[in-house]
Residue, then its C-alpha position, 0 to 999 in steps of 0.5 A: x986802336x981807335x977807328x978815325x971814322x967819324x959817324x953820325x947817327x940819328x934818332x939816337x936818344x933811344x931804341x935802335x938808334x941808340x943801340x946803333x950809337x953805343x955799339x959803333x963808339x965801343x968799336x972805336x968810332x967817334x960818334x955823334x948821336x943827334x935827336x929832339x931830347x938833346x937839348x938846350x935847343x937854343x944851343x945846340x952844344x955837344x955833350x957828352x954822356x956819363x953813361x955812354x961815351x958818344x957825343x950827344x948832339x941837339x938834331x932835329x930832322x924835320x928843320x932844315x937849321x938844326x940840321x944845318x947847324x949839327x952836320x957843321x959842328x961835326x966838321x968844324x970839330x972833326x974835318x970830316x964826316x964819314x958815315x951818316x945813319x939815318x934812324x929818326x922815326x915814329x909812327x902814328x896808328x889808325x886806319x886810313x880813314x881815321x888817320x887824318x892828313x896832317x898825322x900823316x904829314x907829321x910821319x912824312x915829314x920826319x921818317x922821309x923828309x927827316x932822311x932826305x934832308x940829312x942825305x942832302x946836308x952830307x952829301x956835298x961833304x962827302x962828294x968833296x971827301x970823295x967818299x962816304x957811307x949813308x946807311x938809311x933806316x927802312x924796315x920790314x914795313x918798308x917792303x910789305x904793309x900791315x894794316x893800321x900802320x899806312x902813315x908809317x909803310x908809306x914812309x918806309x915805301x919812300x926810303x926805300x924808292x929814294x935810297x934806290x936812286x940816290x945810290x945810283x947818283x953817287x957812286x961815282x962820288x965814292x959813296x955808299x948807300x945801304x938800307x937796314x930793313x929791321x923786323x920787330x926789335x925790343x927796342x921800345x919804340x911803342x913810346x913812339x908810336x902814338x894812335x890816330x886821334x880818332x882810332x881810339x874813339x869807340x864810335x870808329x868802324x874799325x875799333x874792335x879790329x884795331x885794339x886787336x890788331x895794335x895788342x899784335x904789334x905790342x906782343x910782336x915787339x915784346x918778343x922781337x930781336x935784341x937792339x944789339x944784334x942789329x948794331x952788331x949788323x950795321x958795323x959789320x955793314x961799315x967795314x964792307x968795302x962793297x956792302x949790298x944795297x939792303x939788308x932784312x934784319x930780325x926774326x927769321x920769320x918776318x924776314x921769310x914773310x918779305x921773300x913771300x911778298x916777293x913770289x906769291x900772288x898779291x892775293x894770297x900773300x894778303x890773305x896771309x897777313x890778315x889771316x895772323x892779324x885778324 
């Protein structure tokens, strides 16, 4: 039998979004996948694809309209929205020095703000509902840094500290607040992860390091967990009538590195880090 509960799931036009999408639809939820790719922007209608079964919703995170505009489609057509997923992101690499200010607004704004703005449209829906679930896509990087990647941990830094408060305020209201905490996954978000401007100019400090370190991100995510196995989680994750606030998913070994984070001097651990990228 078909489950009634009626997600939507963010940044889902590809990777783990997309994988989160599909999966939850073949289990029986009725799915909404919102991104940019989805259009006709103009009017924003819900389609649904001839590969998968989700409905396709034009979402932009970073405007306050468009989310508007997606989160009360979904209640108009649905009476409800039961789960928000929050997978919208990119990333943008380079030194701190070579990243300049307004790539860091771009990552900030999708990856954080783009979060914080979609919690604040569901919400009042869910309070009135008097109950809901809002699992927040943070990631390995949200618990430890890796260098070239500052715009990117700085975001997943805010996710994390935001989703911390945010469950504390609504569980009164019957809501649930988890974080996904992915390591590296095959999901091709290289697509999504531009360089800074000015990293790949020979002429930056740090150019030999970077291209050696960034061919480490590639090979990382080439080798990572299957998308699958990660929307098989977050499922698993919605039928919890008490799921915990965080759950680290992936690869054995970078999860292992986040609990080193967390009992080892800062020095040491950071020695480590370097030690694998450098």
């Amino acid at each position: 039998m078909k489950d009634s509960k009626v997600v939507l799931v963010t940044g889902a036009s590809s990777g783990l979004g997309l994988a989160v999408a599909t999966h939850l639809e073949k289990m029986g939820y009725t799915v909404y996948a919102g991104a940019r790719s989805f259009k006709d922007k103009d009017k924003a209608q819900i389609s649904t694809s001839s590969v998968e079964n989700h409905n396709k919703i034009y979402l932009d995170v970073t405007d306050e309209e468009s989310a508007s505009h997606a989160v009360d489609m979904i209640v108009n057509k649905e009476g409800k929205l039961d789960i928000l997923i929050n997978c919208a992101a990119f990333l943008v690499l380079g030194s701190v020095e070579d990243t300049s200010v307004d790539e860091y607004k771009g990552v900030l704004e999708t990856n954080f703000l783009g979060t914080v703005r979609m919690c604040q449209k569901v919400l009042p829906i869910m309070r009135k509902q008097k109950e809901g679930r809002i699992i927040n896509f943070s990631s390995i990087n949200g618990l430890m840094a890796t260098p070239f990647q500052s715009a990117y941990t700085a975001s997943k830094f805010a996710i994390e500290g935001m989703t911390e408060a945010l469950s504390i305020e609504v569980q009164d209201y019957g809501i649930k607040v988890t974080l996904i905490e992915p390591s590296d996954h095959r999901s091709g978000s290289k697509n999504y992860r531009p360089h800074a401007k000015k990293a790949d100019l020979k002429t930056s400090a740090y150019y030999d390091t970077y291209i050696k370190v960034t061919s480490k991100f590639a090979h990382d995510e080439d080798n990572g967990s299957y998308p699958e196995k990660l929307a098989e989680v977050v499922y698993k994750i919605t039928q919890k009538k008490n799921p915990n606030l965080r759950y680290t998913v992936g690869k054995i070994d970078q999860r292992l590195s986040a609990v080193l984070k967390r009992i080892l001097p800062a020095r040491i651990f950071e020695k480590i880090i370097r030690g694998y990228y450098y």
